[in-house]
SERO-4910 file (N, C-alpha, C, O; in steps of 0.05 Angstrom, whole numbers):
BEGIN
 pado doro    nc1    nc2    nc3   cac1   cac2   cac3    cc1    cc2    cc3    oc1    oc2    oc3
  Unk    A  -2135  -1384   2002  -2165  -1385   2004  -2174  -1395   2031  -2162  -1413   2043
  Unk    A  -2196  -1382   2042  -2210  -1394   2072  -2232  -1409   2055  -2234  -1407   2031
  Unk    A  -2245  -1423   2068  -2264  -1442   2076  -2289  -1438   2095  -2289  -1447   2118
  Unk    A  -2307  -1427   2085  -2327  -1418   2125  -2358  -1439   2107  -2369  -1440   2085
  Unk    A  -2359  -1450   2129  -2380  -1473   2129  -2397  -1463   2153  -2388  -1455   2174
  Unk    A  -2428  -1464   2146  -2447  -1459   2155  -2464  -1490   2165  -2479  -1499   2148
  Unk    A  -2463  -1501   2185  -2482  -1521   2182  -2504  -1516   2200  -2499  -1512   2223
  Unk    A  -2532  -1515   2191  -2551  -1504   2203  -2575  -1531   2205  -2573  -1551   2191
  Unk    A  -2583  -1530   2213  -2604  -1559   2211  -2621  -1560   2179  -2621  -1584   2173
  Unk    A  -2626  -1553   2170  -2640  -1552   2143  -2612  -1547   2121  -2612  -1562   2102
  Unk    A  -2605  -1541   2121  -2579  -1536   2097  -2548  -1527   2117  -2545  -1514   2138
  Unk    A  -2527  -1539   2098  -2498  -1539   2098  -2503  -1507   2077  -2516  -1503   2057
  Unk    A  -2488  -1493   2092  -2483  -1469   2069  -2441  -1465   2070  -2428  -1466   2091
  Unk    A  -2430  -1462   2042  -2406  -1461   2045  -2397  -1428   2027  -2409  -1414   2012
  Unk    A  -2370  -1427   2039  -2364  -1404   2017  -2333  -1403   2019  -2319  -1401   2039
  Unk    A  -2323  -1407   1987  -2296  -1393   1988  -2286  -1368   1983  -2289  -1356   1962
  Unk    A  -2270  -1359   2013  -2258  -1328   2005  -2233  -1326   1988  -2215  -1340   1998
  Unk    A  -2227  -1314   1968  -2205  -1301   1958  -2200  -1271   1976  -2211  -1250   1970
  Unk    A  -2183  -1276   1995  -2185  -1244   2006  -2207  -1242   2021  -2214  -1256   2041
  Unk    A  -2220  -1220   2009  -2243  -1213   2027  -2268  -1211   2010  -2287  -1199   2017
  Unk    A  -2266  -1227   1985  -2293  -1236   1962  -2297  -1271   1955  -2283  -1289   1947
  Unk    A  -2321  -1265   1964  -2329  -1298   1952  -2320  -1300   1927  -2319  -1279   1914
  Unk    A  -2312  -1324   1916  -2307  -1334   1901  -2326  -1358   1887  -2330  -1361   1863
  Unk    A  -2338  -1374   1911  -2353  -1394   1902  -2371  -1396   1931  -2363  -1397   1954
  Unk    A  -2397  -1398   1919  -2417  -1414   1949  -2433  -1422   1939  -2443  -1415   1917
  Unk    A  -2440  -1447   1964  -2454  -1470   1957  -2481  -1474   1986  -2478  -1468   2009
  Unk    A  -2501  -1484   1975  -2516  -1488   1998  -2525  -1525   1986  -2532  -1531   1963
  Unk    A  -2522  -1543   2007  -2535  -1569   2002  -2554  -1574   2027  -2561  -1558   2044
  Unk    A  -2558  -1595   2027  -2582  -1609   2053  -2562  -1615   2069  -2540  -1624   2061
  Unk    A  -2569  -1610   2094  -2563  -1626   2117  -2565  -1654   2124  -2587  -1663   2131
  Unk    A  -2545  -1668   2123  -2553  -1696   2129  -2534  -1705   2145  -2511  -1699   2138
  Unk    A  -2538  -1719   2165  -2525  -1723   2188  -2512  -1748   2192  -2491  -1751   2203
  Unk    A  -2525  -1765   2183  -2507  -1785   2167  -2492  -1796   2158  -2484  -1819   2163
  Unk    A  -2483  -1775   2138  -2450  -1772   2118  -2423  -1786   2139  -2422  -1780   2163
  Unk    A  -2412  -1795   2133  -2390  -1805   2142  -2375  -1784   2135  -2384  -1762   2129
  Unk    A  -2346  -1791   2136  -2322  -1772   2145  -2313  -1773   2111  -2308  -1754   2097
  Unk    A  -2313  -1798   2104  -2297  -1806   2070  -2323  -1792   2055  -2319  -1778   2035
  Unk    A  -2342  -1795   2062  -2372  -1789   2036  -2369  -1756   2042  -2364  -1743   2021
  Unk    A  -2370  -1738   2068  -2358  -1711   2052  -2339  -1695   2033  -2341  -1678   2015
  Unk    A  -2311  -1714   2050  -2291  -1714   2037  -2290  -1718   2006  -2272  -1707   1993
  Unk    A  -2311  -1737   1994  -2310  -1742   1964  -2333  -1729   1960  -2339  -1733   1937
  Unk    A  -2353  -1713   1970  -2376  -1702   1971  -2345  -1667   1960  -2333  -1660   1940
  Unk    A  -2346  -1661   1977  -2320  -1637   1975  -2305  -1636   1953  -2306  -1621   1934
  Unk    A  -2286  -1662   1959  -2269  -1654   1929  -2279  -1662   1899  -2262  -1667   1882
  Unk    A  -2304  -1664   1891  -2323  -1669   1877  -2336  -1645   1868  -2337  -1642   1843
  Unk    A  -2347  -1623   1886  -2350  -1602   1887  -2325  -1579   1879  -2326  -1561   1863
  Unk    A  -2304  -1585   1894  -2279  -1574   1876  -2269  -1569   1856  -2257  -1550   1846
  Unk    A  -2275  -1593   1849  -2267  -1604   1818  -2275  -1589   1791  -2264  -1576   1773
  Unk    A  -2306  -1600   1799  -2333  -1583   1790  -2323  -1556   1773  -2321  -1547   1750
  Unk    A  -2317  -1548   1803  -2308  -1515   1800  -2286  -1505   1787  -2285  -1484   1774
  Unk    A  -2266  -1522   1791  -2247  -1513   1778  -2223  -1505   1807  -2203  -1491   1802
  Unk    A  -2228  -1513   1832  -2217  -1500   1857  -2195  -1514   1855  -2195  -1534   1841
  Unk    A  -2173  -1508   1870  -2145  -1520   1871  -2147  -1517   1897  -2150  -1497   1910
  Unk    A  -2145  -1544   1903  -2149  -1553   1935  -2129  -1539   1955  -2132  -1529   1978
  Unk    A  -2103  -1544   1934  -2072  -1542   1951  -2069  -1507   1956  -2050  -1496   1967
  Unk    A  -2094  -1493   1946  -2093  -1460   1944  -2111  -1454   1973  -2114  -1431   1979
  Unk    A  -2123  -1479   1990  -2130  -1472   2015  -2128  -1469   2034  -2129  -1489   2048
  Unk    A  -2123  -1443   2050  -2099  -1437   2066  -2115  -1448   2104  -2103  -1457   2124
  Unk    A  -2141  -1444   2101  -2154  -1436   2127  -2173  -1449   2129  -2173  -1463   2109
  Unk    A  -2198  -1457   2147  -2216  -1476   2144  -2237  -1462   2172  -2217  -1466   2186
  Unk    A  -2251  -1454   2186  -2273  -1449   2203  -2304  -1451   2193  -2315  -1440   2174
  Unk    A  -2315  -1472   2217  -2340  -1479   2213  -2356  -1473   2235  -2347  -1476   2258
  Unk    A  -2382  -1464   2230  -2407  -1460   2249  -2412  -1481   2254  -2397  -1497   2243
  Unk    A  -2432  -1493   2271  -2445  -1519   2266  -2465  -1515   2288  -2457  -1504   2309
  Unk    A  -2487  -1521   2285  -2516  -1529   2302  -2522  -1557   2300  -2541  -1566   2312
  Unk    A  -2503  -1575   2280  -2510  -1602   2281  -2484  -1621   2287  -2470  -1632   2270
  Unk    A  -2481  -1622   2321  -2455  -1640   2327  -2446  -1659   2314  -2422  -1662   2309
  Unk    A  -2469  -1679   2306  -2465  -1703   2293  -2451  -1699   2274  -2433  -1716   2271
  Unk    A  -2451  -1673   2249  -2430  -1672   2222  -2413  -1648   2228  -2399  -1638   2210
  Unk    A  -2414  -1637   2253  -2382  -1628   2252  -2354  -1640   2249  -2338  -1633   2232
  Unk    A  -2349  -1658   2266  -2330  -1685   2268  -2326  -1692   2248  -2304  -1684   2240
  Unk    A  -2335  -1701   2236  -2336  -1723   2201  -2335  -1706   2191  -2314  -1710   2179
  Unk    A  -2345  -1675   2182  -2328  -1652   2166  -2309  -1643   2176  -2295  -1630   2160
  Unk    A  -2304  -1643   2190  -2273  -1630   2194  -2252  -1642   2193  -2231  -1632   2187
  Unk    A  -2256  -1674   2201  -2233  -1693   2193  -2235  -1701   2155  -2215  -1708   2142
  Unk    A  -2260  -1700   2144  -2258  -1691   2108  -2247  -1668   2103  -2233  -1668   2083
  Unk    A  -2249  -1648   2113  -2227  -1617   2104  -2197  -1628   2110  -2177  -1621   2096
  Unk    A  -2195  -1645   2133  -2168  -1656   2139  -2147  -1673   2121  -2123  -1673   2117
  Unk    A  -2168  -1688   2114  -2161  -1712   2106  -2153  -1697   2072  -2134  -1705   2057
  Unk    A  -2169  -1678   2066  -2162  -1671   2035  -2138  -1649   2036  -2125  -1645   2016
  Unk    A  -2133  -1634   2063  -2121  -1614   2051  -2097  -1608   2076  -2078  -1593   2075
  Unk    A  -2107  -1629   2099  -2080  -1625   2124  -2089  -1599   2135  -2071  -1585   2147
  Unk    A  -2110  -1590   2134  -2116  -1562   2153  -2133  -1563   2173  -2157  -1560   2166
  Unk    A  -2128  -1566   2196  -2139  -1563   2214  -2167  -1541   2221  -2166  -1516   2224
  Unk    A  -2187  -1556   2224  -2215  -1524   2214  -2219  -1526   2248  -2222  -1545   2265
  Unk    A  -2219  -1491   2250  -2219  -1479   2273  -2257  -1482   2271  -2270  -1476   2251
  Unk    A  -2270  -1494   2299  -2297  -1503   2305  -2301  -1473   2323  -2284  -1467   2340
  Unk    A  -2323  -1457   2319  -2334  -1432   2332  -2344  -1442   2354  -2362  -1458   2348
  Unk    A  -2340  -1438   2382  -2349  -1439   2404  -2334  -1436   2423  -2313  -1424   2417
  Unk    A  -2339  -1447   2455  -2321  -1435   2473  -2289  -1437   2477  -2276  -1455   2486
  Unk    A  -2282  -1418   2469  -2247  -1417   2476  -2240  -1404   2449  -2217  -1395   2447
  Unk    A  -2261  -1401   2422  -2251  -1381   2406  -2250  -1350   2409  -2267  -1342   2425
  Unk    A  -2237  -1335   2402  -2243  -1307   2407  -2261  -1304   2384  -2256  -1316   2363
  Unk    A  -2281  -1288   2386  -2298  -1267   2372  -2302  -1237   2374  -2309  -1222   2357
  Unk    A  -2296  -1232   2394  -2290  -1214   2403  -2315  -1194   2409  -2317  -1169   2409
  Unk    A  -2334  -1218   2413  -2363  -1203   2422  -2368  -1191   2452  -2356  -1205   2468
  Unk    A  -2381  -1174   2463  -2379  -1181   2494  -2404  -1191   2494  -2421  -1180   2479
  Unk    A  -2411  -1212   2510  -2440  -1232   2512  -2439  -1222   2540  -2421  -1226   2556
  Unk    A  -2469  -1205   2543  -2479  -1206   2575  -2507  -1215   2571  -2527  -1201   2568
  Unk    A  -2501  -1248   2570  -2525  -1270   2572  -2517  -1279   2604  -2497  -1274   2617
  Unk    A  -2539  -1293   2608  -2533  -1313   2627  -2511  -1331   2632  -2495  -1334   2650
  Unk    A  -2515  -1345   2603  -2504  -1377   2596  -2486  -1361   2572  -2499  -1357   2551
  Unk    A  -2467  -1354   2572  -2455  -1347   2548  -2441  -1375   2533  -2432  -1373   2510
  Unk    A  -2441  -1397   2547  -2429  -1421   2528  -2461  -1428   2508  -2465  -1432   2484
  Unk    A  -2474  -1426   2526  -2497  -1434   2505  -2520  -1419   2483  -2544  -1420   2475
  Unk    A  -2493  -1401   2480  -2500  -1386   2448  -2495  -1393   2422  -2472  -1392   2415
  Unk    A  -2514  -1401   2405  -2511  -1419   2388  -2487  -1402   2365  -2483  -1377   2364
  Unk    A  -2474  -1426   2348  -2449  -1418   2347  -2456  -1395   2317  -2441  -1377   2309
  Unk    A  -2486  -1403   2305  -2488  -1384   2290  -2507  -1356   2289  -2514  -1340   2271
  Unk    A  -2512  -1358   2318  -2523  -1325   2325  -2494  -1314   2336  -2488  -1292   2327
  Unk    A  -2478  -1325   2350  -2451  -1313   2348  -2438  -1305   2330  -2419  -1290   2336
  Unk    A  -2442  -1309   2299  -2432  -1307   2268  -2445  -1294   2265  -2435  -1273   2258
  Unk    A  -2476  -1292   2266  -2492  -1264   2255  -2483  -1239   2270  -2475  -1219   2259
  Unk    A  -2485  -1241   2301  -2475  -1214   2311  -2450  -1203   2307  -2443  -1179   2307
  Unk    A  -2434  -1230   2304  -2404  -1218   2300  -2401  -1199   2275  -2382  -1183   2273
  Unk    A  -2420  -1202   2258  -2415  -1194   2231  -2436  -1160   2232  -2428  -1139   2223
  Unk    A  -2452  -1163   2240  -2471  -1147   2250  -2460  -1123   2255  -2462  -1102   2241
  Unk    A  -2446  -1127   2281  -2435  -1102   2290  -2406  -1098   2278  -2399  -1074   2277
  Unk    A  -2388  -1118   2268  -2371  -1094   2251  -2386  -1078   2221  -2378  -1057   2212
  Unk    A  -2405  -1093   2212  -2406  -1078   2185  -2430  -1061   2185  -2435  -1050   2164
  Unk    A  -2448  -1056   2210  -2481  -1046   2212  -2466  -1019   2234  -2444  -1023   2244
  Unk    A  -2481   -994   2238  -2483   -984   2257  -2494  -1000   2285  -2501  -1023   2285
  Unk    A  -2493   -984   2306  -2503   -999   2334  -2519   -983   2350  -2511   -960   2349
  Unk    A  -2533   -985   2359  -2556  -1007   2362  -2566  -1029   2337  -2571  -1021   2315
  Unk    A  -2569  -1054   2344  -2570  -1063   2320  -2596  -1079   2335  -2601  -1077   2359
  Unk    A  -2612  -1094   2315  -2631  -1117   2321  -2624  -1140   2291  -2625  -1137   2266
  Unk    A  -2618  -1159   2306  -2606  -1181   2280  -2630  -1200   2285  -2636  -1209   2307
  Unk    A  -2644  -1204   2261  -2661  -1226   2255  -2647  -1249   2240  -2630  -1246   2222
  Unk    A  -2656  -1270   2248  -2647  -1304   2234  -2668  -1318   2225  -2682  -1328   2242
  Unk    A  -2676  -1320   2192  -2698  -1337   2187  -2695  -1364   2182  -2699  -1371   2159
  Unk    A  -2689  -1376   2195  -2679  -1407   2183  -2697  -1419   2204  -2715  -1408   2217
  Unk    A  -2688  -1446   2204  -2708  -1469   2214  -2719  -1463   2244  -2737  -1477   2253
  Unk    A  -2702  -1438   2265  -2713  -1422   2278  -2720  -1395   2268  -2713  -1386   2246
  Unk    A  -2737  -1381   2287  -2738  -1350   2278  -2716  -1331   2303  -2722  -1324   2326
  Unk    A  -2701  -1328   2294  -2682  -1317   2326  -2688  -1280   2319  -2692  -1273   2296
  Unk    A  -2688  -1267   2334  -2685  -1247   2345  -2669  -1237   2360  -2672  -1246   2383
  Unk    A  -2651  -1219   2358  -2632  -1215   2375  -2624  -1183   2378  -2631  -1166   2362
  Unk    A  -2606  -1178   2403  -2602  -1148   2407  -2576  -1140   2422  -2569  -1141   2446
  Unk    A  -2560  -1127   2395  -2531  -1112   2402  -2539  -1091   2409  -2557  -1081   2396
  Unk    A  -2529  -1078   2428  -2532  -1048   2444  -2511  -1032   2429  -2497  -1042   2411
  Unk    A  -2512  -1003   2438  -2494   -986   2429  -2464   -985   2431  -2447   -974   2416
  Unk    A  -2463  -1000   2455  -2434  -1012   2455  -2430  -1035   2442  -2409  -1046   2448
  Unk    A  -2445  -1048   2421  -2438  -1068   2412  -2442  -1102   2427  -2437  -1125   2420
  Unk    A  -2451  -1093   2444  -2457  -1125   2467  -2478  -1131   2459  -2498  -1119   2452
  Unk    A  -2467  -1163   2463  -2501  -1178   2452  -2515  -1186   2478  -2505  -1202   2494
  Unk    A  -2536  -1174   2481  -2557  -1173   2510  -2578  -1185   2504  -2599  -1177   2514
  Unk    A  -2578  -1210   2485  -2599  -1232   2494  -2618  -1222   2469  -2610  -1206   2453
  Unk    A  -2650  -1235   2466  -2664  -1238   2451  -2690  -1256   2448  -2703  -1260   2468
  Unk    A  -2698  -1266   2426  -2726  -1284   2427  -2723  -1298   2400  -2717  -1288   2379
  Unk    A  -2728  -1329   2406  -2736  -1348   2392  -2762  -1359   2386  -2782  -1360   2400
  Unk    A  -2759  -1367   2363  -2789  -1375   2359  -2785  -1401   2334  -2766  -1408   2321
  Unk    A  -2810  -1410   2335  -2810  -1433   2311  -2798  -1420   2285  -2801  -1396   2287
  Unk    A  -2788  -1426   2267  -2786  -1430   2237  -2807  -1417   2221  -2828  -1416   2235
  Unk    A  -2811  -1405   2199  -2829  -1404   2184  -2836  -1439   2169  -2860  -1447   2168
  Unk    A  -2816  -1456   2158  -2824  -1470   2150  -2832  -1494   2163  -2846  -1511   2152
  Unk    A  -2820  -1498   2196  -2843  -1499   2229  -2858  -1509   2220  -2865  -1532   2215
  Unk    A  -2873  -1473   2217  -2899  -1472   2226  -2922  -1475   2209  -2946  -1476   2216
  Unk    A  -2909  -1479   2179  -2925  -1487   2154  -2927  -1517   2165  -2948  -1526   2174
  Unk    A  -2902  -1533   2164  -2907  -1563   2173  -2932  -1570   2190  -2953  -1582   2187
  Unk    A  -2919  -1556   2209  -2944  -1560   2232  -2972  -1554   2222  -2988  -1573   2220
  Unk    A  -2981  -1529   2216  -3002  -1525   2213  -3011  -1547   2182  -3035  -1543   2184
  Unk    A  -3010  -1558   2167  -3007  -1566   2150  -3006  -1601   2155  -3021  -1613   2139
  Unk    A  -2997  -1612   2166  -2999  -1634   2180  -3013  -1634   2207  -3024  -1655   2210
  Unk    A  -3016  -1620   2223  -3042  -1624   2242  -3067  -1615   2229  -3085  -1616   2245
  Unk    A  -3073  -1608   2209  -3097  -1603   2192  -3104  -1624   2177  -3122  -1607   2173
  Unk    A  -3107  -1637   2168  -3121  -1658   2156  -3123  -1648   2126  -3110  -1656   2106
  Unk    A  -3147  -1623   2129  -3152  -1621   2107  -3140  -1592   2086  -3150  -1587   2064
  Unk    A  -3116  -1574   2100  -3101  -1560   2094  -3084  -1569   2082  -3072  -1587   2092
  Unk    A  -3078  -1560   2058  -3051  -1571   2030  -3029  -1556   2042  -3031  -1539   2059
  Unk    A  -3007  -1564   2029  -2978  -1550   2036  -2986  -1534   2009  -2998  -1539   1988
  Unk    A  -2970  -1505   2020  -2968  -1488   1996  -2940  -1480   1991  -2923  -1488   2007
  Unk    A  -2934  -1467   1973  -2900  -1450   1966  -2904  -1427   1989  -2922  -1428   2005
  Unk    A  -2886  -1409   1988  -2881  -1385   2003  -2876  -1361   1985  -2856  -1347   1989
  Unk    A  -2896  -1356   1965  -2896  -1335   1951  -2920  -1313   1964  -2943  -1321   1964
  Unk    A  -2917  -1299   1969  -2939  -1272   1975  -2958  -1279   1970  -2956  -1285   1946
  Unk    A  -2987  -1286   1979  -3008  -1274   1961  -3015  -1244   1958  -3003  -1228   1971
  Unk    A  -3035  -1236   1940  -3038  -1207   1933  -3045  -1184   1945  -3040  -1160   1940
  Unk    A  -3066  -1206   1975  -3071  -1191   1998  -3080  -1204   2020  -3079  -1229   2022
  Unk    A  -3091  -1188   2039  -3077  -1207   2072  -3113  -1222   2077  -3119  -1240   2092
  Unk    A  -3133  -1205   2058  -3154  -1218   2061  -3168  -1241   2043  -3187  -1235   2029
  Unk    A  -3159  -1266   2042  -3159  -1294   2018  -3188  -1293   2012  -3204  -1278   2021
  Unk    A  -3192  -1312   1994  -3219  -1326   1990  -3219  -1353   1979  -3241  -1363   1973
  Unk    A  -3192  -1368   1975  -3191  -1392   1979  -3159  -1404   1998  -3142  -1389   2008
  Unk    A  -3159  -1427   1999  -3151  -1445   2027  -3114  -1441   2023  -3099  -1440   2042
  Unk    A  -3109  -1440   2003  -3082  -1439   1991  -3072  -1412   2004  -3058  -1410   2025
  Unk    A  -3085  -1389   1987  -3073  -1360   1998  -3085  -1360   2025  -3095  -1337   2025
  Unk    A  -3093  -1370   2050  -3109  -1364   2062  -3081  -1367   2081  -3070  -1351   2096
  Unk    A  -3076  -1392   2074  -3053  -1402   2083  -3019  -1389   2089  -3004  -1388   2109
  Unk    A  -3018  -1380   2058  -3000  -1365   2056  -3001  -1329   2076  -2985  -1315   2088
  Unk    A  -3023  -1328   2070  -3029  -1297   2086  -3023  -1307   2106  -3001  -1299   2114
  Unk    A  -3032  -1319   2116  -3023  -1331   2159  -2990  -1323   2161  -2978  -1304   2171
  Unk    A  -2980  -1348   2145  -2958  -1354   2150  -2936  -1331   2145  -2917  -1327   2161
  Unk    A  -2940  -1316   2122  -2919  -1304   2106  -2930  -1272   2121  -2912  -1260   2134
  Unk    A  -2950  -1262   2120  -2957  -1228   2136  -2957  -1241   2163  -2947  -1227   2181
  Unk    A  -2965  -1262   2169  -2969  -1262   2199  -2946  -1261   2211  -2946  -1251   2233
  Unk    A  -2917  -1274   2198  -2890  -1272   2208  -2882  -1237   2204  -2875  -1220   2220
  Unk    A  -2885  -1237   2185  -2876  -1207   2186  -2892  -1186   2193  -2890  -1164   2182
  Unk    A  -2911  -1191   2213  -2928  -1178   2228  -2918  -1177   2257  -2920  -1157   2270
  Unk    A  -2903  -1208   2269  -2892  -1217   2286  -2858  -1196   2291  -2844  -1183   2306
  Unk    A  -2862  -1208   2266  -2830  -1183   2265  -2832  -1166   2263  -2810  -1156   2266
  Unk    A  -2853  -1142   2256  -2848  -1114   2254  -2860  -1109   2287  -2855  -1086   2294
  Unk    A  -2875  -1128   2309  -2886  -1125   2332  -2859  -1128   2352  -2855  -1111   2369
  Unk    A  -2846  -1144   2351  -2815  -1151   2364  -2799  -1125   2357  -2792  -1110   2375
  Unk    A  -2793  -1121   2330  -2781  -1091   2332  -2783  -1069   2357  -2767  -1059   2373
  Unk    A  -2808  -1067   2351  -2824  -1040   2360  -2819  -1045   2395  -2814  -1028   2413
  Unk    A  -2823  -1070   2397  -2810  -1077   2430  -2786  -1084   2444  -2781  -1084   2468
  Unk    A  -2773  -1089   2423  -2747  -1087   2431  -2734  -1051   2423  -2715  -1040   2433
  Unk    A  -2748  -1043   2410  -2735  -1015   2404  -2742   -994   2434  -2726   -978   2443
  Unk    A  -2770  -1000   2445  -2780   -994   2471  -2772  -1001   2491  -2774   -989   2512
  Unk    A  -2760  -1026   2489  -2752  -1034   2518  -2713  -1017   2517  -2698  -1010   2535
  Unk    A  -2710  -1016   2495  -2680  -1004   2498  -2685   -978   2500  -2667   -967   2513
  Unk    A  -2706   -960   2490  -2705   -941   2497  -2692   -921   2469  -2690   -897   2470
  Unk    A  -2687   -933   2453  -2670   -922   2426  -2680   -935   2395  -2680   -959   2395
  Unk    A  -2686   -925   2375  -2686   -940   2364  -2660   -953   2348  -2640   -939   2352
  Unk    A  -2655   -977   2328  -2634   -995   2326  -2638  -1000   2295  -2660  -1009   2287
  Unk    A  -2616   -994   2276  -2606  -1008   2251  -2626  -1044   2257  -2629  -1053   2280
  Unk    A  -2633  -1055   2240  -2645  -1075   2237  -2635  -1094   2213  -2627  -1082   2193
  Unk    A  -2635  -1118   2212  -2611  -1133   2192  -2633  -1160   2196  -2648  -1164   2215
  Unk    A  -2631  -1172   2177  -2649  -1205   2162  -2630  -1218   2151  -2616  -1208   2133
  Unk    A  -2628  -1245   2163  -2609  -1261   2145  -2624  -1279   2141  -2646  -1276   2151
  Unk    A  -2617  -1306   2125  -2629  -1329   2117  -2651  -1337   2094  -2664  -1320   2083
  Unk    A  -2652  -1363   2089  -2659  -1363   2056  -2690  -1346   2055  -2700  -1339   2034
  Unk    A  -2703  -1341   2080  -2731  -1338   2070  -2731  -1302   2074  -2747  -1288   2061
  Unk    A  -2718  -1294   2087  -2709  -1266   2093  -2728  -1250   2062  -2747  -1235   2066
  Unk    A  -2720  -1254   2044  -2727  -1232   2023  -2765  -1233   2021  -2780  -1215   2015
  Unk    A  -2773  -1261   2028  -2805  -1267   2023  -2823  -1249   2043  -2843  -1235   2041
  Unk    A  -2804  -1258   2065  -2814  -1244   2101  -2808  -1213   2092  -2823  -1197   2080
  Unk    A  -2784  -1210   2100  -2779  -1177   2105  -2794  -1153   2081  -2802  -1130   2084
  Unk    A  -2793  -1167   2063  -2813  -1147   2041  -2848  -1138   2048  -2866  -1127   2035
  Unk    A  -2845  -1150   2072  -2870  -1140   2077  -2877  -1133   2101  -2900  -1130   2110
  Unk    A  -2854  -1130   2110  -2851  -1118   2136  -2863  -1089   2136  -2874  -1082   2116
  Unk    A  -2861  -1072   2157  -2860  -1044   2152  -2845  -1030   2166  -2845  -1006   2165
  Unk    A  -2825  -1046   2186  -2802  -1028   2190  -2779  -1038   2166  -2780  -1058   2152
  Unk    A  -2758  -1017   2165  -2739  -1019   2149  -2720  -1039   2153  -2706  -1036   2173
  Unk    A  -2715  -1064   2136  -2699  -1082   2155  -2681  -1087   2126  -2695  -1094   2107
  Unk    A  -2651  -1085   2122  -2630  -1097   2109  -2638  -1122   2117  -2649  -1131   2137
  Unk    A  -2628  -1135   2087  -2622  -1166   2083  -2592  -1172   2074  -2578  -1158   2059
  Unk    A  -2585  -1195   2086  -2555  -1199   2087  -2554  -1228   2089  -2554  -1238   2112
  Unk    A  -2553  -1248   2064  -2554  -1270   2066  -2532  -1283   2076  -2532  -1306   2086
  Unk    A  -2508  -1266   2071  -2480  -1280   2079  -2472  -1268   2109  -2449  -1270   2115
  Unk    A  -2490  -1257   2127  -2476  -1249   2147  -2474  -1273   2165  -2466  -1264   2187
  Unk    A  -2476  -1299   2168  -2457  -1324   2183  -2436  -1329   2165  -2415  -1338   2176
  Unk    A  -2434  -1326   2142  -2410  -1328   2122  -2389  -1302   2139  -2369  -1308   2153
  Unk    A  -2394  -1283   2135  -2382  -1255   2141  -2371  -1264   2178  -2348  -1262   2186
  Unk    A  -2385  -1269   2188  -2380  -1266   2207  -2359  -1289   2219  -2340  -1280   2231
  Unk    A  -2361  -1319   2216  -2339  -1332   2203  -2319  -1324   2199  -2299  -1330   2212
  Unk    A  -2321  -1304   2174  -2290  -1296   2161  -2278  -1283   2182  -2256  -1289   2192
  Unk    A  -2294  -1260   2189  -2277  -1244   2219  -2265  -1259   2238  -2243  -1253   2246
  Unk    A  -2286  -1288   2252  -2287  -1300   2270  -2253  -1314   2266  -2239  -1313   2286
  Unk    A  -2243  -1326   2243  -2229  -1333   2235  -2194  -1318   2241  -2174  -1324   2254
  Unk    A  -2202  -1294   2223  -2177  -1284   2222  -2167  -1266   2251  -2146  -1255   2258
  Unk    A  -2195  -1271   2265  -2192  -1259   2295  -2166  -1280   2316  -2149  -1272   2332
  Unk    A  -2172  -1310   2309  -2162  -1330   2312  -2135  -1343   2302  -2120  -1361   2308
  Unk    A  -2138  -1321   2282  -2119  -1335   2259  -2084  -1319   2253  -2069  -1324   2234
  Unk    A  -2078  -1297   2278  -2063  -1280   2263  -2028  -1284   2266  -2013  -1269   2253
***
């Protein structure tokens, strides 16, 4: 069995492969905190749970955007199972070609989305990330990742707007019925929820122009299904493509 750990600033996402099928995944909070023994019993607690046989874990690779609990998880994968977890960043192969600037400072899980992107999507691709950033990104027809655009979070920009307002309530992230409200709740939601995927179907259309072609389009992350359904270009959702991409990232490393 592999091991591919997602740590993203808002949630730890995990998954075990049998082969090349999940078997079990888990998403918890991020907390940065945790010591090295409190994952470790945080883990084999979760194991247990499940029914997992520790000693059946062959492999271990982790993303991480939060330095502070890479360290302390990887010495708890250690400490339970003697496997050394291969950390995604410079000196792993991926086997991406990056013509960025700064290719060290590509975060280690837009490297897991594209990696996964372009083996399992046609190319030209445009990979969207909805998590606590909004990333945008762009594989060419050869498969190279040539850079992209960041932006706040959807759940950002609810905070924000929502706490610099005084008198604006926090709402859920369900649709309202339509983009024109008549009270403060959906008014809210319309902003946030069409206005992002107004943002994203406008980035499409300019990244599809500035390449000159249009590009397969792909959504990952927990809010992906709320956003993209109301998009109006055609965009796949792929919740496991940092999982997926991991696994490749892995056995690219691993042979």
């Amino acid at each position: 069995m592999l091991l591919c750990t997602d740590v993203g600033n808002t949630h730890i996402k995990l998954a075990l492969y049998e082969k090349d099928k999940i078997i079990l995944k888990l998403r918890v909070a991020t907390d940065s905190k945790k010591t090295e023994d409190e994952f470790a019993a945080n883990l084999y607690g979760v194991f247990l749970i499940n029914g997992v046989d520790i000693k059946k874990l062959e492999g271990s690779i982790i993303s991480s955007v939060v330095p502070k609990i890479t360290t302390p998880f990887c010495k708890a994968i250690k400490k339970l199972t003697g496997i050394n977890t291969i950390v995604v960043g410079p000196g792993v192969k991926s086997g991406l070609d990056l013509r960025i600037d700064n290719p060290s400072s590509l975060g280690a899980d837009l490297l897991c989305m594209c990696v996964a992107a372009k083996e399992l999507y046609p190319c030209p691709a445009i990979v969207i990330g909805l998590g606590t950033a909004t990333t945008i990104v762009y594989l060419n027809e050869n498969k190279c990742y040539c850079g992209g655009a960041i932006t706040a979070g959807v759940n950002i920009s609810l905070d924000a707007l929502t706490t610099g307002g005084a008198l604006l309530p926090s709402v859920d992230l369900d649709p309202p019925k339509k983009s024109i409200c008549t009270n403060t709740e959906d008014c809210i939601k319309s902003g946030i929820i069409f206005g992002t995927a107004c943002m994203l179907d406008g980035m499409i259309d300019r990244f599809n122009e500035e390449a000159g072609v249009s590009s397969t389009v792909i959504a990952t992350g927990g809010l992906a299904p709320s956003i993209v359904g109301n998009c109006k270009n055609d965009i796949i959702i792929n919740d496991e493509l940092v999982l997926e991409g991991l696994k490749i990232i892995y056995h690219k490393n691993n042979k």
